[in-house]
C-alpha positions as CSV (number, residue, x, y, z in Angstrom):
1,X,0.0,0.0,0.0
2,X,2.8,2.3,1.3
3,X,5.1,1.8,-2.8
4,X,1.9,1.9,-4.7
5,X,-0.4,4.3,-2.6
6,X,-3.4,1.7,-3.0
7,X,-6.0,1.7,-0.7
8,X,-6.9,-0.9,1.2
9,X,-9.5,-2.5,-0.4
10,X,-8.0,-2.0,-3.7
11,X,-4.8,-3.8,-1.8
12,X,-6.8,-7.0,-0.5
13,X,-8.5,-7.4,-4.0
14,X,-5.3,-6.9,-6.1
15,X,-3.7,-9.7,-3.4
16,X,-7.0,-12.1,-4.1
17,X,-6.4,-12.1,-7.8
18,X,-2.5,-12.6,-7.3
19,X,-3.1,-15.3,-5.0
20,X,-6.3,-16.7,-7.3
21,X,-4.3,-16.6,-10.7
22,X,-1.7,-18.7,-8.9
23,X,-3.5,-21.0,-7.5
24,X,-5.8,-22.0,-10.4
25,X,-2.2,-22.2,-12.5
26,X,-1.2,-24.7,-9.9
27,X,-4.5,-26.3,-9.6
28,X,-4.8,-26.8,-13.6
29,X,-0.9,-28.2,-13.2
30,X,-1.9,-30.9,-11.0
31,X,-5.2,-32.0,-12.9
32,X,-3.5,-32.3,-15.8
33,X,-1.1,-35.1,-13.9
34,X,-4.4,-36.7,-12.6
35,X,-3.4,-36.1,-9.2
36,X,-6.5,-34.1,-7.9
37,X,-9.5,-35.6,-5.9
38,X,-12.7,-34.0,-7.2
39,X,-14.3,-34.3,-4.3
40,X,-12.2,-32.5,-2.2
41,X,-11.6,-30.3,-4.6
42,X,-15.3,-29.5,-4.9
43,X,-15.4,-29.1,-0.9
44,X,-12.5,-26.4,-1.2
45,X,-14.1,-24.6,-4.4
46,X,-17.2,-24.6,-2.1
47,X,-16.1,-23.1,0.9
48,X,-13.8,-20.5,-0.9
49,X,-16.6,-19.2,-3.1
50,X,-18.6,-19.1,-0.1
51,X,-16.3,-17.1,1.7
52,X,-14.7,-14.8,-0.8
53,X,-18.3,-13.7,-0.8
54,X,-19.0,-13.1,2.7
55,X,-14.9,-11.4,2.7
56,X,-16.4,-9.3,0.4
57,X,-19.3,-8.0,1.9
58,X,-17.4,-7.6,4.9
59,X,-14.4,-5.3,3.2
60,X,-17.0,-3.3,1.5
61,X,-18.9,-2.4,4.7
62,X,-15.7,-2.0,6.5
63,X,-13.8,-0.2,3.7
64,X,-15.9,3.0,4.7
65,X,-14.5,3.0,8.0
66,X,-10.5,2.7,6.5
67,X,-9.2,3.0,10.4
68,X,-11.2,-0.2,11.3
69,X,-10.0,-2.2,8.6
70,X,-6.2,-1.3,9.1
71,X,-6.6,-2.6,12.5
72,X,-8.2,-5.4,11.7
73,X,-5.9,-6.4,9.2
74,X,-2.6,-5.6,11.5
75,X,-4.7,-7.4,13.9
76,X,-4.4,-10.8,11.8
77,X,-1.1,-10.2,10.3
78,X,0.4,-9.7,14.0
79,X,-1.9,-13.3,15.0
80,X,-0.6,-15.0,11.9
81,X,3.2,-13.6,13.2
82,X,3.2,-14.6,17.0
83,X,1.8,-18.5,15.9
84,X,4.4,-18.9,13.4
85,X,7.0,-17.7,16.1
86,X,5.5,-19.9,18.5
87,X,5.3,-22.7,16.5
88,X,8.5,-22.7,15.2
89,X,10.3,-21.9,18.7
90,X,8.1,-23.5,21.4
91,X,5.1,-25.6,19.7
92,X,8.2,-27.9,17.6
């Protein structure tokens, strides 16, 4: 956000489609070598299409309040950071 001067809600949507693009590249990769199980597959596509649309209607209705989203993304970002320190220090 900071090198670009995005907002925040153009920054967690240009970050979906990065991740999304990548994804379905690697998906596509491993159906073509038969190693995908449909119905798991299925589950996942479920779930994600699910919540990418309740993620949506929750940026947009927190994206008016900018101050509130910040914090609750350097909210997760700061939960993601203390389990991975924790797990790779103490939970090994």
């Amino acid at each position: 956000m900071l090198a670009t001067g995005m907002t925040m809600l153009n920054a967690v949507g240009t970050s979906l489609l990065a991740v999304g693009a990548f994804g379905l590249a690697t998906a596509l990769s491993y159906a073509a070598s038969g190693l995908v199980d449909w119905i798991v597959a299925a589950e996942f596509i479920a779930g994600g299409v699910a919540g990418g649309a309740l993620g949506m209607r929750a940026a947009l209705h927190l994206g008016r309040d900018r101050a509130t989203l910040n914090r609750i993304f350097a909210g997760l970002v700061l939960t993601v950071a203390v389990w991975i320190i924790w797990r790779n220090t103490l939970g090994a």
